[in-house]
Steps between C-alpha positions, in 0.01 A plus 500: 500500500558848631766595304309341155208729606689804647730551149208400274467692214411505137828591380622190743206258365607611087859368576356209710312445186814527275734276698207254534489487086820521462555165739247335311635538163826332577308266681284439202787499264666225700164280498586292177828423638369410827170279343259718649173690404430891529251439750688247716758746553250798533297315793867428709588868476124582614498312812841579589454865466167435732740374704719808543187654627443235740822527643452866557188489679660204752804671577281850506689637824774259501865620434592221301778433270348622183403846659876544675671465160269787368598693794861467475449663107353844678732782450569536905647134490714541202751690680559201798427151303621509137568158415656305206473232328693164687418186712280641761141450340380799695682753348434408209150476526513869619717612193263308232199693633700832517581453191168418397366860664801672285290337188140495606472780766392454866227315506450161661221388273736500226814350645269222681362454165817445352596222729163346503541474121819348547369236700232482230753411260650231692184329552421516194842299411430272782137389319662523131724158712218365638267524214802360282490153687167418392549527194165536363430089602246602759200743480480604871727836549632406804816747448255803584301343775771407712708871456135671551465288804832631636442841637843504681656519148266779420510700819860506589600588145240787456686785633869670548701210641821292463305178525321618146829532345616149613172382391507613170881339499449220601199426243767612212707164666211322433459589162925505395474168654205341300654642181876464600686607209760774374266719336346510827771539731434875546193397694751338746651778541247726537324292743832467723545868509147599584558248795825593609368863556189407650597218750849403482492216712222289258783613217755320674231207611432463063862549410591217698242283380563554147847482558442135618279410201783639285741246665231197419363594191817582248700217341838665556812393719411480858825731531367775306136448668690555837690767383194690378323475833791622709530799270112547518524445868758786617227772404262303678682455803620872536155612430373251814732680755410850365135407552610362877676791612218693357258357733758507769599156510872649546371709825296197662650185427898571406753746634592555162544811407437580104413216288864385402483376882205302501494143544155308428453201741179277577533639890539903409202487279280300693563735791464783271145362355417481868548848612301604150232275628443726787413793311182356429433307843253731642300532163156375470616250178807371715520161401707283752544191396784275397621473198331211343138593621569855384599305154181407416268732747638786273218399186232412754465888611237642508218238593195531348381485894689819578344708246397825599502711219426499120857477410583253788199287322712533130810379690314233679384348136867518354603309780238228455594496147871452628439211672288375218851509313655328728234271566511425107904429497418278788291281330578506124910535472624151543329420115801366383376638183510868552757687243535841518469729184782722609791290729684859578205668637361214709807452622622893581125513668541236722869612625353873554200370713711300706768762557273812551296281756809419691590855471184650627444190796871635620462895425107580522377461860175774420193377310418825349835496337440162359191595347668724326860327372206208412475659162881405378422110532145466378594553087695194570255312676224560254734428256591134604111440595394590117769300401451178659087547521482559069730204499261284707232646310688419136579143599150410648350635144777270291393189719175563453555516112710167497 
């Protein structure tokens, strides 16, 4: 909030103004295509730029991620940290938003702006999918109400951040995925570089998966499927032990010294999550628990009964509304009837749940953190719940009828 306040000016607010219209004319151009309204898309861009405001008056006096990348663009910095483009997500982050002041000018209001919007447009993607499923068979919007009642979607995506980018990637997946065709495959592109940049590790996580559904879902000879995958594997696997020795894993766990040297075992990177695990052991959100408690403990924070604040209180209800999910699965997915609309997304959502949880019950050992990273899984979540609950919905109306 300071530095919104401190470089507040009217020049700044007329080219706040102009990149605000300018957003919302692509945004609004893209509505047909997407099966949206003017005002649908005009509310999401409202409350997420609220949002952005939000976030700065939380993190006021905090030296957080979004306000260290601005740093790092100051003209002192430039001569000591002037990064490029390449796997590590944090220099990149650092370049996009120096790059950004090159265009825009120092200002944070208008960089933060420019990510928030960003995020804007990949929620707006992730409700054009969710709104798609019902397809107009039931009056009740309940695309809207269950993003609205998501503030972690909102709040982490508001502001300069790698988790934004991902975010808006990821929702791009959703999207290529639901209309999986050649004249789309630039959105699968697109949506694999913005997350390659932004968190590397969740590219190699959605590579692999849709690697897999390549193997199951093409009629070709099992040789060429197998064939394809080790190609698409090699960059995968390279890109894995650049990310390791990036976060030390060669100085910890290995004696290996460059990456040609490494050798992954199940031993060397347990003992290597270990020793990360200890970074965060005196932390108030150190969560020490084994693996399979952590698991499922991971969606049930926060409690409504630990709520302290107004934004612990908006966490609290997403969580209820979490278990609610789950609750619903529970119960209603043994109907033997259930057929999903779109076989490649159901089945790509359930893969990435399952992996990401694994990854975060083995890598994440801080709640805060989770809180956070909580964003990348929910699209899919929400996705599969809308899915099977318009289903129910659909089938109960036909029976009904009959």
């Amino acid at each position: 909030m300071y530095f919104l306040i401190e470089e507040f000016n009217i020049y700044i607010l007329t080219k706040f103004l102009i990149l605000l219209i300018l957003y919302l004319l692509i945004f609004l151009y893209l509505a047909p295509r997407l099966k949206l309204n003017k005002y649908e898309i005009i509310f999401i861009v409202i409350l997420h730029l609220f949002f952005l405001f939000f976030y700065s008056y939380i993190f006021n006096n905090q030296n957080n991620d979004a306000i260290q990348s601005y740093f790092y663009c100051y003209e002192d910095h430039r001569p000591f940290y002037n990064p490029k483009l390449s796997y590590k997500s944090t220099d990149n982050l650092v370049w996009f938003v120096k790059n950004l002041c090159n265009i825009l000018g120092q200002n944070y209001l208008l960089i933060a702006t420019n990510f928030n919007l960003i995020g804007s447009f990949g929620i707006i993607i992730l409700y054009s999918c969710l709104k798609k499923i019902n397809q107009n068979k039931n009056i009740f919007n309940y695309s809207l109400l269950i993003i609205i009642f998501s503030p972690s979607i909102f709040f982490w995506t508001s502001t300069i951040s790698k988790d934004t980018i991902c975010f808006t990637g990821l929702c791009l997946m959703i999207y290529y995925l639901n209309n999986s065709n050649l004249k789309n495959i630039f959105l699968l592109i697109l949506s694999l570089i913005l997350i390659f940049f932004s968190k590397p590790h969740i590219f190699i996580l959605t590579s692999s998966i849709l690697l897999f559904l390549l193997f199951l879902k093409y009629n070709i000879s099992i040789y060429a499927k197998i064939l394809i995958i080790f190609i698409g594997s090699l960059p995968i696997y390279y890109l894995l032990l650049l990310l390791l020795n990036y976060s030390g894993y060669t100085y910890i766990s290995t004696s290996a010294s460059t990456i040609y040297d490494l050798k992954l075992s199940i031993t060397s990177i347990q003992e290597y999550f270990n020793t990360f695990s200890y970074r965060f052991r005196y932390s108030d959100g150190y969560i020490d628990e084994i693996f399979i408690i952590r698991l499922f403990n991971l969606f049930l924070i926060p409690k409504l009964s630990e709520t302290y604040s107004m934004t612990s209180l908006f966490l609290g209800i997403e969580t209820v509304i979490l278990l609610f999910i789950f609750l619903y699965f529970s119960i209603l997915l043994p109907n033997r009837n259930y057929i999903s609309r779109n076989i490649l997304t159901i089945q790509f959502s359930y893969l990435f749940i399952l992996v990401m949880l694994i990854f975060y019950s083995i890598t994440i050992y801080n709640t805060g953190v989770f809180l956070r990273q909580k964003i990348f899984i929910l699209p899919f979540i929400f996705y599969l719940f809308l899915d099977r609950l318009y289903f129910q919905k659909n089938f109960g109306n036909e029976k009904k009828s009959n």
